[in-house]
TORKE-713871 format. One record per residue (C-alpha): x, y, z. Coordinates in Angstrom, 2 decimals. Example, Ala and Ser with C-alpha at 12.3 -4.5 7.8 and 13.67 -1.06 7.14 Angstrom:
2
12.30/-4.50/7.80
13.67/-1.06/7.14
***
This chain:
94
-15.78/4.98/17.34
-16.27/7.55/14.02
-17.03/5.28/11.13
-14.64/4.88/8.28
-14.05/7.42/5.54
-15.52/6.34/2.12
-12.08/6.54/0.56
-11.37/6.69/-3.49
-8.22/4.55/-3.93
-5.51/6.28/-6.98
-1.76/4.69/-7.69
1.06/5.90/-8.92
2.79/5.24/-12.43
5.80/4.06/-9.97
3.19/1.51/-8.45
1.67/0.12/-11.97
5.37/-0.18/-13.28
6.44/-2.06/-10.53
3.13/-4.47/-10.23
3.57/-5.13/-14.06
6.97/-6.03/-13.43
5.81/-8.70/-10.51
5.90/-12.19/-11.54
2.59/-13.97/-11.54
2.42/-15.35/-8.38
3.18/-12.21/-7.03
0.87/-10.13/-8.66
-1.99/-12.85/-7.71
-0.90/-11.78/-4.00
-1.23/-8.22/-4.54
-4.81/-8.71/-6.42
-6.32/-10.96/-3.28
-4.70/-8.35/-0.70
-6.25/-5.96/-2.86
-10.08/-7.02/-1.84
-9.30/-6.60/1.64
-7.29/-3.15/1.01
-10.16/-1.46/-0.75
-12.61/-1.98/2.13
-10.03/-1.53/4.79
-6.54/-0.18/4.58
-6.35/-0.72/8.23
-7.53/-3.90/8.30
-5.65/-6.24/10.98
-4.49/-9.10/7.85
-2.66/-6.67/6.13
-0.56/-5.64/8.94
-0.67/-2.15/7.63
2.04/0.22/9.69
3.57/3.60/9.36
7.16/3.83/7.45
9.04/6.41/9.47
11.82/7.14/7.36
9.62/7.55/4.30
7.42/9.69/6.24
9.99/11.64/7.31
11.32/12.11/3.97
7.96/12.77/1.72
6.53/14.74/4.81
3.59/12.66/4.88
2.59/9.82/6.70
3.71/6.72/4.09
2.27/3.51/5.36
2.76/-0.20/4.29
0.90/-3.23/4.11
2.04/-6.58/4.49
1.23/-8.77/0.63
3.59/-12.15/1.04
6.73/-12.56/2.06
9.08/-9.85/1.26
6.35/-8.22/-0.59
4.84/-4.88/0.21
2.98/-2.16/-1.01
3.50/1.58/0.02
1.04/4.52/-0.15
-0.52/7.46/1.94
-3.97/9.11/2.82
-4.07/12.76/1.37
-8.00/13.62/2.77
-10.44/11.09/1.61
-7.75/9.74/-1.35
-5.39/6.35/-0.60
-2.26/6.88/-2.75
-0.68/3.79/-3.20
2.77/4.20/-4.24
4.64/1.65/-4.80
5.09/-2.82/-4.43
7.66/-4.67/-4.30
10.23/-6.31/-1.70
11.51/-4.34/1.69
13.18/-1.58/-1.11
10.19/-0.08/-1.67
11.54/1.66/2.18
14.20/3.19/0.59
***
């Protein structure tokens, strides 16, 4: 198994709008998801899968991770850079 890429972790003014916009609780979810994220995006608790139809669409692989319920956070891997994207409920998919 190849170790894991130092990556440098960037988000989008879509993403910072959005988190501001969060109520508290909900940004306290995306802050503790957050210290597993930047040492793993992969890792198993944030059930972190691939978003076809974004993909498809922004001709990049878009993943999501799993933050609460209904809550989720969007981004992709452009070489050793994790864009995240966007948070917010299931129409951050759209």
């Amino acid at each position: 198994m190849s170790p894991r890429p130092a990556y440098r972790f960037k988000a989008t003014p879509q993403f910072w709008k959005r988190f501001y916009a969060l109520p508290p609780d909900r940004k306290d979810a995306v802050r503790a998801a957050w210290q597993v994220f930047k040492n793993d995006p992969f890792d198993a608790r944030l059930g972190t899968h691939k978003i076809h139809g974004l993909s498809a669409r922004a001709g990049v692989t878009v993943y999501s991770v799993v933050l609460g319920p209904d809550l989720r956070a969007v981004f992709h891997i452009i070489g050793d850079t994790v864009w995240t994207l966007d948070v917010g409920s299931h129409a951050v998919y759209r």
